[in-house]
Every structure is written in C-alpha cells, then in structure tokens.
N, C-alpha and C positions, 0 to 999 in steps of 0.2 A: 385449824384449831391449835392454840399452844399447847406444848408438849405438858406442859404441867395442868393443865386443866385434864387432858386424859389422862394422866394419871392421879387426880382427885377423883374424875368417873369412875373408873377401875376401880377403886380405894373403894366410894362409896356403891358402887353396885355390890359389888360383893357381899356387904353387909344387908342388903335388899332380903338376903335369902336366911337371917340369921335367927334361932331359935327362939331370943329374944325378941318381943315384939317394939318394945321400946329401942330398940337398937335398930332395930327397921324403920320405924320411923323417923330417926335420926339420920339416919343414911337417906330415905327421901327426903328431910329436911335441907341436905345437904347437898343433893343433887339439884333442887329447885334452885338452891343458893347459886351453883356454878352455873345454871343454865340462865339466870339471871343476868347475870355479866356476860355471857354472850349475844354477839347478835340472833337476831329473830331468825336469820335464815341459818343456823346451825346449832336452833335449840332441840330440833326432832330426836338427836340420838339422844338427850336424856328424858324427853316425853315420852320416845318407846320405853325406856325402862322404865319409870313410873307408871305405867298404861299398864306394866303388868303385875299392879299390885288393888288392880280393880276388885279383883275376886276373892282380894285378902279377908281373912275374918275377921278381925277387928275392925270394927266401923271405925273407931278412930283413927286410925291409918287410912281407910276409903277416904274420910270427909276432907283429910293431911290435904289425899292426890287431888281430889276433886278444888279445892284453891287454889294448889301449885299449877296444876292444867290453867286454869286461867287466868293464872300470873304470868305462864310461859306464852300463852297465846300460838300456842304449835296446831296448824289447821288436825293435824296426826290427835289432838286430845278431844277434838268432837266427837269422837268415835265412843271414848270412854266415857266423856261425859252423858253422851246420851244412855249408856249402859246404867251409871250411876243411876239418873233422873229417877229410875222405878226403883232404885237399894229400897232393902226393907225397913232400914233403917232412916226415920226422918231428919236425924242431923244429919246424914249425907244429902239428902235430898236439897233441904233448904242452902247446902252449902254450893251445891249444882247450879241452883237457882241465881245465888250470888254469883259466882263465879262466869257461867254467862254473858253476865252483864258486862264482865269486865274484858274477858274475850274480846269482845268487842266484832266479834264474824258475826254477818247476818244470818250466818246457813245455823246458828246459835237458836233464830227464832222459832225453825219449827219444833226445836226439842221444849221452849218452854212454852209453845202451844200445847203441848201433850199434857203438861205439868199444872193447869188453870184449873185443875179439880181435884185436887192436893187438899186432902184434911186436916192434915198435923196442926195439931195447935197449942200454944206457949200462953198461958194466962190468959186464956181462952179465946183468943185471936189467929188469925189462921197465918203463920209466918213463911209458908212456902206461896203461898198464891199472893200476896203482897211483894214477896224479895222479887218474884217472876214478875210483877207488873212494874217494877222498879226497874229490873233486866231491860224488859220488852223496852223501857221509854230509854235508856242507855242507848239502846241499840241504834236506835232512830231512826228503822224501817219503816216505811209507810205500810208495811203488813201491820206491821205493830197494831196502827190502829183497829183493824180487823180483832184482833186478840181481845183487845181492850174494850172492843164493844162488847163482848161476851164476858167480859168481868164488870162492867157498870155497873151491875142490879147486886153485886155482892152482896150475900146477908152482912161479915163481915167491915165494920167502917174502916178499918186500918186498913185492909185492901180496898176501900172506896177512894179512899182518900191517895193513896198510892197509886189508883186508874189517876187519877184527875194529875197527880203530879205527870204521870209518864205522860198523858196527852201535851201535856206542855213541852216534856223534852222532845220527842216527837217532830212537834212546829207544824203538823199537817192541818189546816183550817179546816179537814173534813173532821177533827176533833170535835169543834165546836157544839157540833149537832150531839153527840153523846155525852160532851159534858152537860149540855141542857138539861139531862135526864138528874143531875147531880142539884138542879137549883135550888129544891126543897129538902134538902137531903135530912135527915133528925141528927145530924151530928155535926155539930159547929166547925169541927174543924176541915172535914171533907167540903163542907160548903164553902170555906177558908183558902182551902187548896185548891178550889175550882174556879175560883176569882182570880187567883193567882195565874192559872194555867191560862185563863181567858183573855191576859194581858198578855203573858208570853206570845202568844198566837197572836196579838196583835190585828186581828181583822174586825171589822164594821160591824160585821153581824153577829158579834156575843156582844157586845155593848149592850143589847135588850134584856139578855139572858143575864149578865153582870148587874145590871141595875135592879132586876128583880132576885137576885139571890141581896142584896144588898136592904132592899128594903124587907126581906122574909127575915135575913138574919139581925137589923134592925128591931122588925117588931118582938123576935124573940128578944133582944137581949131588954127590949122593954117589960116584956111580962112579964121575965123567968128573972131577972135580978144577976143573971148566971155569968160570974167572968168569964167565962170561954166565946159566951156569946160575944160578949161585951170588947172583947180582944176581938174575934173576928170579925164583930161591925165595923171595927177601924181596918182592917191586912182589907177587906171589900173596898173600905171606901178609896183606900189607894192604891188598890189596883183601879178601880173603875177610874179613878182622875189618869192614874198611867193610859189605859186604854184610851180614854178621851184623847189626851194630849199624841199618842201613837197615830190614831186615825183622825186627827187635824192635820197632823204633818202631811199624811198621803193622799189628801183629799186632790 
C-alpha cells in the first residue's frame, strides 16, 4: 500500500472515535473514499475499521457503513452486514438490502433470505423486501430462485413486480414456472414485468404463459380505459413477438 494512503487511514481512523458525530461520519466517508482506490485485495484493513462502527448509535452512521461495505466488496463486511440486516432501525435495514446486491458474494444470499419478512414500509409499500428481491436477482444464484418463490404471492405489488424483474436477472428457466403464478396478477405493471422476464429467460414454455398474460392484460386495458393497462398491453406485446423471434431462432 502507498505511504500516503496510510497515512490518510491513520488521519481518518482517528477521527472514527470523535465526540462529534458528524465528524465520524466524515472520517468513514473518507475511509470508504481511500478504500475505493485501492485494489480489492487490500481493502480489509479499512472494512475492519468501518466494521466497528456497526454498533454506533446513530443509525445514520450504521446505514453510511452498511453502503461503504458494499461499495468496498471486502468478503470481511458480511460479517457486519449480516449484524446490520436485523438494526432496529429500518433505513439501515433497506440499505443492507441494497447493498447486498451490490456485493456481489453469493454467501450475500442467505443473509437476504432472513430479510423476506421485513415490514418497513414508505408510502405504504414494503421497500426492504422489494430492494432484497432486487439484491437476490443481482446476485444471480440459482438459490435466488428458491427465495423468490417464497416472495411470488407478495401482498405487496412493488415487491411482485420486483420477484418477476429478479426472475429475469437470474436467467434460470425454473423461473418460468413461478412467474406463471404472476399471469393474472391485479396490477398492470407486475404483469408488465413478468412478460418482460419471460422473454429474458428466453425458453419455449412461458410463450403460453406470455400470451395469456397478454391477452388478460389486453382485455383489461379494454374494459377499464386505464393507461397503465394500455402501456402494458403494448411492453406484453413486445416482449411476446421477442420471445417468439428468441425460440424460432433455437428451434
């Protein structure tokens, strides 16, 4: 490591411990900064010192760590994130959730299995179990889909719609069968995202399941007059022609 980057650490650790709270979070602002510009395998010595500012009281400062951790990508920050996952505080949570995703470690996945029953909610939609379905399809473990089947029937449509997107990043054709469960769904846009996904996955057998969310979302945007429908009968109808044109080419 350059001499001058330890002594940036030095600089800003010390201020990690500082009565001011705001000033501690600058100093891990500023640690995350340095650890940034290094490479990955000599980011640990500034994830341990952010790692122990887990148990800080100011959730503002938890939710700081909990992004820096998954900016830095130091296998050393699972540890804390999983710690975070349960904070009492829900901005830390959902920011776990994010963060995860960005990680990019699969060993990421069982922490936001834990996390798929997460109440918090922001204009009344549940944004940790959404970001976590977002993560999980990041991730692009075929566990993933295991998770995801357990979030399909969400009350929530903003986490419906967020399974159906992660099925897609994913790519695993055992999607298909769980997004089937999405064909009728009462919210335009989850049905929108599920056409979408069914194309990405690219296999023969959602073409049934595509063309009947296509003609459901169809008859709605005929009875209800409802732009949303009316936009999603069209994002169906071209995913369905993508998928056609996908499974001609491999036939």
């Amino acid at each position: 490591m350059d001499k001058e980057f330890g002594i940036k650490i030095e600089e800003a650790s010390a201020e990690l411990l500082d009565a001011d709270p705001r000033r501690r979070l600058s100093a891990a602002r500023r640690l995350t900064e340095i650890g940034m510009n290094l490479p990955l395998e000599e980011r640990s010595v500034i994830v341990e010192k952010l790692c122990k500012l887990v148990n800080n009281k100011e959730a503002f400062i938890r939710w700081n760590v909990a992004i820096s951790l998954g900016l830095l990508r130091d296998p050393l920050g699972l540890e804390a994130l999983e710690k975070l996952s349960t904070d009492p505080h829900a901005n830390v949570r959902l920011r776990v959730a994010l963060s995860l995703g960005m990680f990019g470690d699969e060993r990421g996945i069982d922490i936001l299995e834990k996390m798929i029953s997460d109440s918090y909610e922001i204009s009344g939609h549940a944004v940790v179990r959404a970001l976590v379905a977002m993560s999980v399809g990041k991730l692009g473990h075929e566990k993933g889909v295991t998770i995801l089947a357990r979030m399909v029937s969400d009350r929530d449509p903003v986490v419906r719609w967020h399974v159906a997107v992660a099925f897609g990043d994913i790519g695993h054709e055992s999607g298909v069968e769980q997004l089937s469960k999405l064909a009728q769904d009462p919210n335009p846009f989850v049905r929108g995202h599920t056409a979408i996904a069914l194309a990405q996955l690219g296999v023969a057998k959602g073409l049934p399941i595509l063309k009947q969310i296509l003609l459901f979302t169809a008859k709605r945007s005929e009875e209800t007059g409802n732009e949303a429908e009316k936009k999603m009968a069209k994002v169906c109808n071209d995913a369905l022609q993508t998928l056609e044109q996908i499974t001609e080419r491999t036939r």
